[in-house]
N, C-alpha and C positions, 0 to 999 in steps of 0.2 A: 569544448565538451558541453556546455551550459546550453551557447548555441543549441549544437547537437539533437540533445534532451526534450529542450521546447522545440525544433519544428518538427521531433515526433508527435509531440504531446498534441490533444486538440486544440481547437482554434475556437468552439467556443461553448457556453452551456450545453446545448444538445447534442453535439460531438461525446462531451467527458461524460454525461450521461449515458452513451451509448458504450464509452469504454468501461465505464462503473456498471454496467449490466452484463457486460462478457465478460470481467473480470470475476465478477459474482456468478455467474454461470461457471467458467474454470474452477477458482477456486471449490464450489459444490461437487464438479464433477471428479475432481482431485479426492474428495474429504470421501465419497461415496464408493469411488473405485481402489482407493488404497487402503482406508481402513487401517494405517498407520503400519503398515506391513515397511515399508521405505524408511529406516532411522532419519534421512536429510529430506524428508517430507514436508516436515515443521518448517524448514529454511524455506523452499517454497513458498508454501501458504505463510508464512511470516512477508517473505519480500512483495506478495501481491496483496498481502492489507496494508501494508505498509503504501504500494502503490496508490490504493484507492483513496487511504488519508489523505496523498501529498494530491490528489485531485482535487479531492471535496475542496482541500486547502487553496487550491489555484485557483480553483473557479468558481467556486461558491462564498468563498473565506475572503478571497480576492488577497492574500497573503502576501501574495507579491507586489503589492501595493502598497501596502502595509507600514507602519514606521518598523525600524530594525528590532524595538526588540515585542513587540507584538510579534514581527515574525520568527522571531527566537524563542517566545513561548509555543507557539503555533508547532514550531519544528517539534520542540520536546515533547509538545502532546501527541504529536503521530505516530513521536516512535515509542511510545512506551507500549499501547499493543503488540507492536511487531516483535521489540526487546520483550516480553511476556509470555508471547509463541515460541519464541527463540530455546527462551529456559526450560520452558513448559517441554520440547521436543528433547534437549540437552536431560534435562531430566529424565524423562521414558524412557531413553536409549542408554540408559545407564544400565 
């Protein structure tokens, strides 16, 4: 699965660059055309910040290089936006 993951993933700065601007393009066009009308909306645009974390993290953080528990804080900080949209939508849709 790990495999998998990374030979989706790009291969190098300008590549995740190029996925960190579609994915900011989606997520915009997401936040402008639904307008929160979709209760699993939030889940969404939660799982693709979350995305663009574990990029900046791969490739700019270089995380994966990392000693283990740099990369363990590294992990905790990305998700804590995502876990915040998450609530934030759990919330609303109450």
């Amino acid at each position: 699965m790990k495999r998998w993951i990374h030979a989706l993933g790009p291969r190098n700065a300008t590549q995740a660059w190029v996925a960190l601007l579609i994915i900011t393009v989606i997520t915009a066009g997401i936040a402008v055309a639904e307008r929160g009308v979709l209760p699993w909306m939030g889940w969404v645009i939660a799982a693709l910040v979350w995305w663009k974390a574990w990029l900046v993290a791969d490739h700019y953080l270089e995380a994966a290089d990392a000693t283990p528990v740099f990369r363990r804080i590294v992990i905790v900080f990305i998700s804590l936006a995502p876990l915040a949209l998450v609530a934030t939508a759990w919330m609303e849709s109450r």
